[in-house]
MARSEMI-338461 format. One record per residue (C-alpha): x, y, z; chain; residue number from 1. Coordinates in steps of 0.05 Angstrom, whole numbers, plus 32768, in hexadecimal, padded with zeros to 4 digits. Example, Ala and Ser with C-alpha at 12.3 -4.5 7.8 and 13.67 -1.06 7.14 Angstrom:
SITE  80F6  7FA6  809C  A  1;
SITE  8111  7FEB  808F  A  2;
This chain:
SITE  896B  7D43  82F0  A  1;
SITE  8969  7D85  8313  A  2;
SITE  896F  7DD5  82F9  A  3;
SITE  8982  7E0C  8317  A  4;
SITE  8970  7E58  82F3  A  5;
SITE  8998  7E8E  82FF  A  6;
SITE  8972  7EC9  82FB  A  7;
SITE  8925  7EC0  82FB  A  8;
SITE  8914  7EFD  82D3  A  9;
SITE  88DD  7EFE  8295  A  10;
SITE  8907  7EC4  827C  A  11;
SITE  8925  7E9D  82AE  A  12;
SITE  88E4  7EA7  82D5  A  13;
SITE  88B7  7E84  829D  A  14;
SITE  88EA  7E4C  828E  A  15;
SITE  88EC  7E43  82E0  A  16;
SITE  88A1  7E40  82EE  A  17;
SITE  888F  7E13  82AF  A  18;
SITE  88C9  7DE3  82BD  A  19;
SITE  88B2  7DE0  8309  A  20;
SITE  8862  7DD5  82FD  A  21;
SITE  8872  7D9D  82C2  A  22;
SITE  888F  7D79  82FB  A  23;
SITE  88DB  7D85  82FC  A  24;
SITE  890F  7D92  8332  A  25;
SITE  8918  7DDC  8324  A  26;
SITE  893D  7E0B  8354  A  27;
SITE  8946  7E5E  8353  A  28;
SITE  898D  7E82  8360  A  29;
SITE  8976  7ECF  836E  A  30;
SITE  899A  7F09  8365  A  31;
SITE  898D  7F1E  83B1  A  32;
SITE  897A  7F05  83F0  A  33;
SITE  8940  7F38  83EF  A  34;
SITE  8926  7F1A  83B7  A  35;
SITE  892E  7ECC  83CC  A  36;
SITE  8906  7EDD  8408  A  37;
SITE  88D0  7EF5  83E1  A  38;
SITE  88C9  7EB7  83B5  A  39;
SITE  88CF  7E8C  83F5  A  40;
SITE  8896  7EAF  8410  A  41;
SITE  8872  7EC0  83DE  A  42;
SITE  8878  7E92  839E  A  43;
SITE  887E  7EA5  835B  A  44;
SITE  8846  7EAD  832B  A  45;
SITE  8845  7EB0  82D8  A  46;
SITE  880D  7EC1  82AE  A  47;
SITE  87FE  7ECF  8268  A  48;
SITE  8807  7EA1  822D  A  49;
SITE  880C  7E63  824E  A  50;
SITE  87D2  7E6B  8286  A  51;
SITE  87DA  7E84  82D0  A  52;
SITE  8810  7E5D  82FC  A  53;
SITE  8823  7E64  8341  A  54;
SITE  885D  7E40  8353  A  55;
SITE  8898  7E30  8398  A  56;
SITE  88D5  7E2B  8390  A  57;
SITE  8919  7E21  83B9  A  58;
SITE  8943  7E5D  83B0  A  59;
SITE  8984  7E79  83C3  A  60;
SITE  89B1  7EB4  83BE  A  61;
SITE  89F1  7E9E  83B3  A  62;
SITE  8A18  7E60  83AC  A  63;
SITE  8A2C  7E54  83EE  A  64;
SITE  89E4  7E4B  8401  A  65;
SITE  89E4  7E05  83D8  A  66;
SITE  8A13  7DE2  8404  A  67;
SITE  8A3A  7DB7  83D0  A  68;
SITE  89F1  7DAD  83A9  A  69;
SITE  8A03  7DA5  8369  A  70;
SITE  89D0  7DA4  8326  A  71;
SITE  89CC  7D81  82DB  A  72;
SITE  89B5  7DCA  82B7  A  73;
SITE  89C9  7E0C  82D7  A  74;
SITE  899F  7E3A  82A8  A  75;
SITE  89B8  7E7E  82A7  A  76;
SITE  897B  7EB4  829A  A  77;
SITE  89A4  7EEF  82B8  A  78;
SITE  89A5  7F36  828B  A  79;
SITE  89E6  7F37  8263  A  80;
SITE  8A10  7F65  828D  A  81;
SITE  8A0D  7F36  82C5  A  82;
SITE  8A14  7EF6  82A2  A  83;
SITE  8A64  7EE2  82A6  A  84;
SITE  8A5E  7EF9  82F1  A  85;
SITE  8A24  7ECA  82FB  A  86;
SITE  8A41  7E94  82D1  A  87;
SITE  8A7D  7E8E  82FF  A  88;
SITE  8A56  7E8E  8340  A  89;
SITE  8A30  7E55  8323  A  90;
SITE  8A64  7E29  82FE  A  91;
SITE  8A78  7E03  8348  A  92;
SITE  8A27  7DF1  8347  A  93;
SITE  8A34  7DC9  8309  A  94;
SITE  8A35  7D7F  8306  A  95;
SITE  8A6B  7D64  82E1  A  96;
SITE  8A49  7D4C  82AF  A  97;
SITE  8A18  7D8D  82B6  A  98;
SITE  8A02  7DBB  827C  A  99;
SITE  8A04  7E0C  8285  A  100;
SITE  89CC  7E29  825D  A  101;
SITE  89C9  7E72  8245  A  102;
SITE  8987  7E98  8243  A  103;
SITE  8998  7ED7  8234  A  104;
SITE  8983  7F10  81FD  A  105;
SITE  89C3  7F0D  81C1  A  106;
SITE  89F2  7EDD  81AD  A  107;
SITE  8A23  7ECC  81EE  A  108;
SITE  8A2C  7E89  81F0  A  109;
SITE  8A7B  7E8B  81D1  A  110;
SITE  8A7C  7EBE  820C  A  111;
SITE  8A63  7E8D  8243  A  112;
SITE  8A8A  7E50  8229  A  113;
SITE  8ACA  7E7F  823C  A  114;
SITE  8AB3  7E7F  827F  A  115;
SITE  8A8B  7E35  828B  A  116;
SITE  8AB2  7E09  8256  A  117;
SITE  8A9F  7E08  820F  A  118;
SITE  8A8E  7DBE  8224  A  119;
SITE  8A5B  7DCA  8254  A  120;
SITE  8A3E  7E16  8233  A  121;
SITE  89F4  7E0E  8211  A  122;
SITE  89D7  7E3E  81E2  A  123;
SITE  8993  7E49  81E4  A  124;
SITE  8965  7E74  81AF  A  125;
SITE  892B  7E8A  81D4  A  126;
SITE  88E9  7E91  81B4  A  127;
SITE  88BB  7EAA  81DD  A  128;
SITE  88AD  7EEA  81FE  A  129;
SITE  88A1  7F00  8247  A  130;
SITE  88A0  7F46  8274  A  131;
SITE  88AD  7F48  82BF  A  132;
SITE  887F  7F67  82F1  A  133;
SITE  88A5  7F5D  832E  A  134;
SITE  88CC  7F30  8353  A  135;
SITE  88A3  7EF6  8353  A  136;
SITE  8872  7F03  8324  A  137;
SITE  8884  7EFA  82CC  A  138;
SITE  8856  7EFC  8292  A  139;
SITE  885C  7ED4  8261  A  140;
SITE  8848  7EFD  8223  A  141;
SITE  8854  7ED3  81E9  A  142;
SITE  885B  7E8D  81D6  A  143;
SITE  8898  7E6E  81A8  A  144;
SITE  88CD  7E37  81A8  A  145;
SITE  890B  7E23  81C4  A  146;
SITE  894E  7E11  8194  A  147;
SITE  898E  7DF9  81C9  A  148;
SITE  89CF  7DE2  81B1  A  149;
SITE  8A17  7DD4  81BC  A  150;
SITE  8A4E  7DFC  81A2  A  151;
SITE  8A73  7DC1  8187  A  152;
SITE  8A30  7DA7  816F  A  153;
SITE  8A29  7D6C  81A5  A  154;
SITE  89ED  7D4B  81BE  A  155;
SITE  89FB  7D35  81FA  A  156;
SITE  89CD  7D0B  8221  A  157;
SITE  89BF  7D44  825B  A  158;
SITE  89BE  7D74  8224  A  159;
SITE  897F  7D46  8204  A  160;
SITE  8960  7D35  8245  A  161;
SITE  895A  7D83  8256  A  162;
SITE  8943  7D8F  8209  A  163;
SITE  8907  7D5A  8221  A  164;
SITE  88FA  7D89  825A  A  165;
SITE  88F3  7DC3  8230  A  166;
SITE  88C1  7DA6  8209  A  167;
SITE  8894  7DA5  8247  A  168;
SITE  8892  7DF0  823D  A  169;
SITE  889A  7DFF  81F5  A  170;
SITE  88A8  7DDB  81B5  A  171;
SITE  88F8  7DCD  81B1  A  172;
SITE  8931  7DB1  8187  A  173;
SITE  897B  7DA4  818F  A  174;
SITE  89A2  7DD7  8155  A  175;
SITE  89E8  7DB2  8140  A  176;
SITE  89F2  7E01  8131  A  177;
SITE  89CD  7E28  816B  A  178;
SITE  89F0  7E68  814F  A  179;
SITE  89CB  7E6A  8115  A  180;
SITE  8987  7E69  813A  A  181;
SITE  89A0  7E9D  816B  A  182;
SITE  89B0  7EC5  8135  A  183;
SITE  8970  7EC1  811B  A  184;
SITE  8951  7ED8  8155  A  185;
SITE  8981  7F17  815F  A  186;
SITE  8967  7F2C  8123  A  187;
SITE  891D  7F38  8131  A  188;
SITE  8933  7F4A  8186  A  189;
SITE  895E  7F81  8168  A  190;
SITE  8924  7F91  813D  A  191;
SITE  88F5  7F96  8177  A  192;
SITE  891D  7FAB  81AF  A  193;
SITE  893E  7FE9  818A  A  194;
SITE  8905  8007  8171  A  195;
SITE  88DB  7FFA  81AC  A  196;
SITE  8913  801A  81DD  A  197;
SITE  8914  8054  81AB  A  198;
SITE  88D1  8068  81A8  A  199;
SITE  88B0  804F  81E5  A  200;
SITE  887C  802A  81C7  A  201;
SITE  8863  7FE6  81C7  A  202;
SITE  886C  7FB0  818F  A  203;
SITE  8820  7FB9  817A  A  204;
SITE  8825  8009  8184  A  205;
SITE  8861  801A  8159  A  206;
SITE  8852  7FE8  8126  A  207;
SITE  881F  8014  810D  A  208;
SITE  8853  8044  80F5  A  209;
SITE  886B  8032  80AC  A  210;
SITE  88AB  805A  80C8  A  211;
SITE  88BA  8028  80FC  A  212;
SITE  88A7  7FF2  80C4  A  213;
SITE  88E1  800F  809D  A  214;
SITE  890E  800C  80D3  A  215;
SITE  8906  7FC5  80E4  A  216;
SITE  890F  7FA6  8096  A  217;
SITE  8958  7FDB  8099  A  218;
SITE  896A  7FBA  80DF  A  219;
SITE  895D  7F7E  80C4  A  220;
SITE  8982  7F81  807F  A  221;
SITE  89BC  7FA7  80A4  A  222;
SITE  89C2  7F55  80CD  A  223;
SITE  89B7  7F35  8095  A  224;
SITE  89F2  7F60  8077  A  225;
SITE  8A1B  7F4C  80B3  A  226;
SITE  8A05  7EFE  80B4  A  227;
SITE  8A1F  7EF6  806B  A  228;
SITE  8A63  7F11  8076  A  229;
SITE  8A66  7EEB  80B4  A  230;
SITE  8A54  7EA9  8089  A  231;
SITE  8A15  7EA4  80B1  A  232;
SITE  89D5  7E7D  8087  A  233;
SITE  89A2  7EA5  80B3  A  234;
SITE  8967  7E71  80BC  A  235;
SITE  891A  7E8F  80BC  A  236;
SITE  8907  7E9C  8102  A  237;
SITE  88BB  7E85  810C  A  238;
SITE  888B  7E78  80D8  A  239;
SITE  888D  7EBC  80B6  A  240;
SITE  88D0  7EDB  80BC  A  241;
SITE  88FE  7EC4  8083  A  242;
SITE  8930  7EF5  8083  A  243;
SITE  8953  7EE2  8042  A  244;
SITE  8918  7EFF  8019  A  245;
SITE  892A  7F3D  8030  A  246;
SITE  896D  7F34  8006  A  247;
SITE  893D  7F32  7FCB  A  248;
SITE  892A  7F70  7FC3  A  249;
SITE  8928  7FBB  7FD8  A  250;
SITE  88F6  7FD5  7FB3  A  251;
SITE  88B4  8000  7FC3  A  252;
SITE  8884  7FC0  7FB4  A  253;
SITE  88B6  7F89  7FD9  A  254;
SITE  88BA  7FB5  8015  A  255;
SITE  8876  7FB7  800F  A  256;
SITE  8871  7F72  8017  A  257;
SITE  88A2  7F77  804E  A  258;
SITE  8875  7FA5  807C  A  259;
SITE  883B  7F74  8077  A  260;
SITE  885B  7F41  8097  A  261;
SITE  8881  7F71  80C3  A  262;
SITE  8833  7F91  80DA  A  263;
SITE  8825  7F41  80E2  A  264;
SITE  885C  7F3A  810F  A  265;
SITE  8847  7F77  813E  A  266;
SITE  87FA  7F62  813D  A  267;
SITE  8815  7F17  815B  A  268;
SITE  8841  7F41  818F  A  269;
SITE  8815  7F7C  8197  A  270;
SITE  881A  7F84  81E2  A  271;
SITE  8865  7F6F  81E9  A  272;
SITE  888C  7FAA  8210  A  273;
SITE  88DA  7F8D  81FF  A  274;
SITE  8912  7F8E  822D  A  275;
SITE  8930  7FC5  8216  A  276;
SITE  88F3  7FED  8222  A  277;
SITE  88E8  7FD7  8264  A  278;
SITE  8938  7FE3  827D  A  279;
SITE  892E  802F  8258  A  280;
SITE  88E7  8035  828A  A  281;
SITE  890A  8022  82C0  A  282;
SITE  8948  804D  82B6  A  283;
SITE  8979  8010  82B2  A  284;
SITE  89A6  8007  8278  A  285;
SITE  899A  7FD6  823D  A  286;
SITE  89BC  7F9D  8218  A  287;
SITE  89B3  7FC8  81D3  A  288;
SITE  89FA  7FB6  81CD  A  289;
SITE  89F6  7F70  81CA  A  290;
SITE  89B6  7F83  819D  A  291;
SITE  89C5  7FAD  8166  A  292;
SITE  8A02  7FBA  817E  A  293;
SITE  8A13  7F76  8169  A  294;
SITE  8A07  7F89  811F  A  295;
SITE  8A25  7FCD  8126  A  296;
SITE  8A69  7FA1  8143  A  297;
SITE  8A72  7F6E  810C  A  298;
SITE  8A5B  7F98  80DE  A  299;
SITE  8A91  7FC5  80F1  A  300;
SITE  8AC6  7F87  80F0  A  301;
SITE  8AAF  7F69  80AF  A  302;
SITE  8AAE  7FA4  8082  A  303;
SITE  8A55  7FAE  807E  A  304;
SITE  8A38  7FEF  8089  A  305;
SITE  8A06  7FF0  80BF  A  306;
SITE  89EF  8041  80C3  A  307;
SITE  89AD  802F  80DB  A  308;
SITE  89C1  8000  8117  A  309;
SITE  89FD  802A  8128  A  310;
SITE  89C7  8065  8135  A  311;
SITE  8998  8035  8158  A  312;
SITE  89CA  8027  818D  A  313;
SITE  89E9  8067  8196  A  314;
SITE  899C  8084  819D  A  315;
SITE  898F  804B  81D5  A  316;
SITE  89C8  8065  81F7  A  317;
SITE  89B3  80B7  81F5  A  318;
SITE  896F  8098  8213  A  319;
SITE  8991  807A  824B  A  320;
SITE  89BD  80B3  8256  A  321;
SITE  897F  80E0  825D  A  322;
SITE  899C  8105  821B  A  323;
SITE  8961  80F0  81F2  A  324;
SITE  8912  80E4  81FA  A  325;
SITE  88F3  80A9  81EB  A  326;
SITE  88C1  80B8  81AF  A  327;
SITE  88A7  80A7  816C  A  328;
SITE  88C8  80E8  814F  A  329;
SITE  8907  80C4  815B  A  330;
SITE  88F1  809E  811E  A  331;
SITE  88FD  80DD  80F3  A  332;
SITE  8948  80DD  80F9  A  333;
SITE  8946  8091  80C7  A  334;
């Protein structure tokens, strides 16, 4: 069974070198030819929370270069805005029988199936965290799980054989509703990524602010708001984030409680620097919209008030337009 990954960024880059050292046929499709040549020469290394790894690989730059080679998984790991446009470049390097996976922040798989077939389209919740260094060189900064799934809730036999894979590189298990997990994880990425990207801080950093505290248990009611008027039974995500308990209770001891677990979470990710952050350092626009924006959106179409993610994303935005600082006075305006 062979893979190619489209896009060996923090994610695709981590999935590609674990994959490749447990043994696996695993191949690279690069954004540029500048960049193939440097993982042909070079290699590509990960380090972090799964040890040091130095890895070859065969790489390309476009789909001409395969010559009719054709692959089982065709993993998709590209940034949102260049996902459809990479998912119909790959689709004539798909087997007929061959799965397309989607690595990406947000919930896009409907979105991909449009493009690839909802037959062929895998969802994939993503549970660990990485930041990229440079071409050929990813760190892995956190450790997690893997949840895949069908849209129509089939298992086929590829789809088990690459969940087996997986498991080489982190724990993993076929959802019969993979948009529930992925939902799951939007929640605590929006959480993360937004306040992150608005205050320039690390995980570990901001969390020390009972402000930004606040602001994460709001983000995350607001999506909890949204999930129940989209008829969405949010599962926890981890060990310690059930987010129906926040449905509970809104009160000065409950939130309380809240912050405790929401200090735990930054202690665990201390040193994480999320994507948003790292687009915003590099002066490259985010996927806040597929983020928050995502809440903002249905929260919009089904009637739920989301003030506090509506500001998130238009504040993302001002950053990116050079209209507004990153900073933890931006805290102020929630």
């Amino acid at each position: 069974m062979n893979i190619i990954v489209a896009g060996a960024g923090a994610i695709g880059g981590t999935v590609a070198v674990l994959l490749k050292e447990a043994g696996y046929d695993v191949s690279i499709m690069c954004h540029s030819e500048s960049s193939k040549e440097k993982i042909k020469a070079e290699g590509f290394y990960l380090r972090g929370a799964k040890g040091d790894h130095y890895v070859n690989f065969d790489c390309y730059s476009s789909v001409e270069e395969l010559q009719g080679k054709k692959f089982d998984i065709v993993i998709i790991a590209t940034k949102y805005a260049h996902m459809a446009e990479c998912a119909r470049m790959m689709l004539p390097a798909v087997k007929d029988e061959g799965l397309v996976v989607g690595m990406q922040n947000g919930i896009l798989t409907e979105e991909l199936g449009e493009i690839v077939g909802r037959d062929k389209v895998v969802g994939c919740m993503i549970g660990f965290g990485a930041t990229r260094n440079g071409v050929n060189d990813v760190t892995m900064t956190s450790k997690g799980e893997f949840y895949v799934g069908m849209l129509d809730g089939r298992k086929p036999r590829t789809l088990e054989v690459f969940a087996e894979m997986l498991r080489t590189v982190l724990p993993t298990e076929i959802s019969m509703e993979i948009h529930r997990r992925q939902y799951s994880k939007l929640i605590i990425n929006s959480c993360i990524n937004a306040v992150a990207g608005i205050t320039g801080k690390t995980l570990g950093e901001i969390l020390k602010d009972n402000r930004a505290k606040d602001l994460f248990l709001n983000i995350a009611r607001e999506g909890m708001a949204v999930a129940k008027a989209m008829k969405i039974n949010v599962p926890k995500y981890g060990v310690m984030l059930e987010y129906k308990m926040l449905a509970l209770g809104n009160n000065k001891v409950y939130n309380g409680l809240c912050k405790i677990v929401v200090g735990m979470v930054g202690k665990l990710y201390s040193d994480v620097k999320p994507s948003t952050l790292q687009s915003l350092e590099k002066g490259e626009k985010t996927e806040i919209d597929i983020l928050n924006g995502y809440f903002s959106t249905n929260g919009d179409k089904y009637g739920v008030p989301t003030p506090v993610n509506h500001k998130l994303v238009a504040m993302i935005h001002e950053i990116e337009e050079g209209k507004r600082e990153m900073t933890s006075d931006n805290l102020a305006e929630f």
